[in-house]
C-alpha positions as CSV (number, residue, x, y, z in Angstrom):
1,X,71.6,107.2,64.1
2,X,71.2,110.2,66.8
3,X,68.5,107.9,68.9
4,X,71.7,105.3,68.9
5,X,73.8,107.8,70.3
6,X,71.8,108.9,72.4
7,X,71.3,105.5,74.4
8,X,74.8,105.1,74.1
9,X,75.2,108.7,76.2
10,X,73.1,107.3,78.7
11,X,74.3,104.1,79.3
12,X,77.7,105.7,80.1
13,X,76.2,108.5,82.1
14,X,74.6,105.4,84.3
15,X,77.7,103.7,84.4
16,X,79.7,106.6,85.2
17,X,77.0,107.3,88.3
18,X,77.0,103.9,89.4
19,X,81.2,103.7,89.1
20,X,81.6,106.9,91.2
21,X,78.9,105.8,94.0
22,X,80.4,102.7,94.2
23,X,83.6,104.5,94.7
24,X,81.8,107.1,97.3
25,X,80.4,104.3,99.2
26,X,83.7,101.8,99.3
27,X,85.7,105.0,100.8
28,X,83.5,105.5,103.2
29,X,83.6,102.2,104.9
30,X,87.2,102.2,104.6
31,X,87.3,105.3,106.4
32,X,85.1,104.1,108.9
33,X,86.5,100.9,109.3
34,X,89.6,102.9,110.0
35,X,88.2,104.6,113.1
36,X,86.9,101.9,114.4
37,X,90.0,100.6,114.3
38,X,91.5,103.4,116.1
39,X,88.9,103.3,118.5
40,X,89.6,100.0,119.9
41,X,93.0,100.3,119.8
42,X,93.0,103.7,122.2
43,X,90.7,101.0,124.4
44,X,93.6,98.8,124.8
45,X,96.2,101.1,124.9
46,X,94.2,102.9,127.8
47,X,93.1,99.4,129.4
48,X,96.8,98.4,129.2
49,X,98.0,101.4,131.4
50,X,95.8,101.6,133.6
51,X,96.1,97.6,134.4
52,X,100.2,98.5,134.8
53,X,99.2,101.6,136.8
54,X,97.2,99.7,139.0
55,X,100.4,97.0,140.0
56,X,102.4,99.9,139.6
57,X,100.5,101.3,143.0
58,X,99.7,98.3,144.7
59,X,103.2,97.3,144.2
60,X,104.9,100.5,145.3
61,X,101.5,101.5,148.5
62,X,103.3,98.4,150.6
63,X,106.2,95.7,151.5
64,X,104.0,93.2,150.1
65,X,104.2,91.2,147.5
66,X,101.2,91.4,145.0
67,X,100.0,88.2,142.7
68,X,99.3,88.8,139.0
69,X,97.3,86.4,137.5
70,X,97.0,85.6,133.8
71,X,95.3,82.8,132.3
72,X,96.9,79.7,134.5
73,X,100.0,81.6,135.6
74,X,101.1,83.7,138.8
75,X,103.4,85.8,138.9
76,X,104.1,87.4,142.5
77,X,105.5,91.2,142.1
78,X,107.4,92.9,145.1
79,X,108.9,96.4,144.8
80,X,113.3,96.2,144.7
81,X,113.3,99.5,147.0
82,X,111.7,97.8,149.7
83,X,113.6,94.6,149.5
84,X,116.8,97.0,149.5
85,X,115.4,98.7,152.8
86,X,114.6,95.5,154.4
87,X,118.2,94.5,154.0
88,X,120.1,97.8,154.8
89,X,117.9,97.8,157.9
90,X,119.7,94.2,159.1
């Protein structure tokens, strides 16, 4: 009877290891699947502003209109202030 036992104590000490390292390693590809995440979404958050930035100061450097593309469309871009000069100088 105690040999019974004791196979039955270490069965559930195995499957208590395996449980909690299965736990262990699921956790830690969730957390690192989470900053990955973050990662590339600081990428496009920084890619974003810095594409606006730059029309943002091509825009505003000149009196010229400046041509966005983006996949088949164009968009032309001109800053208000210096259509507002243009027609308080006439």
């Amino acid at each position: 009877m105690g040999n019974k036992q004791n196979i039955y104590f270490w069965i559930l000490v195995g499957l208590l290891i395996f449980a909690v390292g299965y736990i262990v390693v699921d956790r830690y590809f969730e957390i690192k699947s989470a900053r990955e995440l973050s990662v590339f979404q600081e990428g496009v958050d920084y890619g974003y502003k810095s594409a606006v930035l730059q029309i943002i100061q091509e825009v505003s450097s000149s009196c010229e209109s400046v041509s966005v593309f983006v996949d088949n469309q164009t968009v032309n871009i001109i800053d208000v202030e210096c259509l507002q000069k243009v027609s308080q100088a006439d």
